[in-house]
C-alpha positions in Angstrom: -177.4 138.8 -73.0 -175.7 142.1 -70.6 -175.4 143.8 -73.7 -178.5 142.7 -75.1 -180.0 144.2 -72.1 -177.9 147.2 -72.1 -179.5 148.7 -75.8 -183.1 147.2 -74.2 -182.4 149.7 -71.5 -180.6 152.0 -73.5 -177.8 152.3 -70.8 -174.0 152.8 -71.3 -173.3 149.5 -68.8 -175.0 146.6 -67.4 -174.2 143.5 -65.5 -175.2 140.0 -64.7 -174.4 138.9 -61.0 -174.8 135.7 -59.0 -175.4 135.4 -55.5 -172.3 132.7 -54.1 -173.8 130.4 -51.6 -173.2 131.2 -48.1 -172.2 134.7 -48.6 -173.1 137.8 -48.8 -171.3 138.0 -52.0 -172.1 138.6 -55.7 -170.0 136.6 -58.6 -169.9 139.1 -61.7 -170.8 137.1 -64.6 -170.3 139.5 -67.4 -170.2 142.9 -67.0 -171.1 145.3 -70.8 -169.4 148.5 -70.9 -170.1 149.6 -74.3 -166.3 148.5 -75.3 -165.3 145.8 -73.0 -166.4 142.5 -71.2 -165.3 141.5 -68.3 -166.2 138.1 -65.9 -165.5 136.4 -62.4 -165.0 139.3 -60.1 -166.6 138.8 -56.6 -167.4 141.6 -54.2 -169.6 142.1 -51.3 -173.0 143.0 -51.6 -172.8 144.6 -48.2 -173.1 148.7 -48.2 -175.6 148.4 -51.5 -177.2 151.4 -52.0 -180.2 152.8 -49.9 -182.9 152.2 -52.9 -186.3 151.5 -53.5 -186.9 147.2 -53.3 -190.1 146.0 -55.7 -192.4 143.6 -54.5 -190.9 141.2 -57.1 -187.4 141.8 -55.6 -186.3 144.6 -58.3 -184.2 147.1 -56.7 -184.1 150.7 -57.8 -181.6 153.7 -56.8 -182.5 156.6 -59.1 -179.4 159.3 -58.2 -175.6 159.0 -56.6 -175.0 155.3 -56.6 -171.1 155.5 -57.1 -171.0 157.7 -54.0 -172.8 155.7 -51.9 -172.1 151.9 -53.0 -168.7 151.9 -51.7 -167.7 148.1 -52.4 -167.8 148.1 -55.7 -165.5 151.2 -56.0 -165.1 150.3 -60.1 -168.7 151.8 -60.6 -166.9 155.6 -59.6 -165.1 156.1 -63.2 -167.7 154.1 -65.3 -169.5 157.0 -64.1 -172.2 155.1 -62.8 -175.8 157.2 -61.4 -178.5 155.3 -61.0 -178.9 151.7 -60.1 -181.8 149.3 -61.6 -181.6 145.5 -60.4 -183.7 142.9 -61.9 -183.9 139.2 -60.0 -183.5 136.4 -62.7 -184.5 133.1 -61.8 -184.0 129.5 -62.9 -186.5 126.8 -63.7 -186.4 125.8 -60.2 -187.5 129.3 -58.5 -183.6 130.1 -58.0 
């Protein structure tokens, strides 16, 4: 699926997340680098970038997201820009 998503968006990295219950934390489900996957990192979704939020909940940053989003200081040497996220839901409205 993430790297399915990553040639859909033509984009050198891409990432599934979960919300954990009771946080303000995100579970990395897989994360698509081009030559690697990687799963089951947490980190807090607190100091997310300033960024433009969708009506349907998609969350855009077009410019300087590894400078800014500080707690997920991995994005820094992936080399990451600009920021597109994409709510997913289950059958349930989840």
């Amino acid at each position: 699926l993430v790297s399915n998503l990553a040639r859909a968006f033509d984009v050198r990295m891409a990432y599934v997340a979960e919300l954990v219950p009771g946080t303000d934390r995100l579970r990395l489900r897989c994360l698509w680098t081009g030559d690697r996957h990687e799963e089951g990192a947490e980190y807090s979704s607190e100091g997310a970038p300033d960024a433009l939020v969708l009506r349907d909940g998609t969350v855009y940053d077009p410019s300087g997201v590894a400078q800014r989003f500080g707690s997920l200081a991995w994005l820094a040497p992936l080399g990451v820009q600009a920021y597109l996220g994409m709510p997913i839901h289950d059958s349930a409205g989840r």
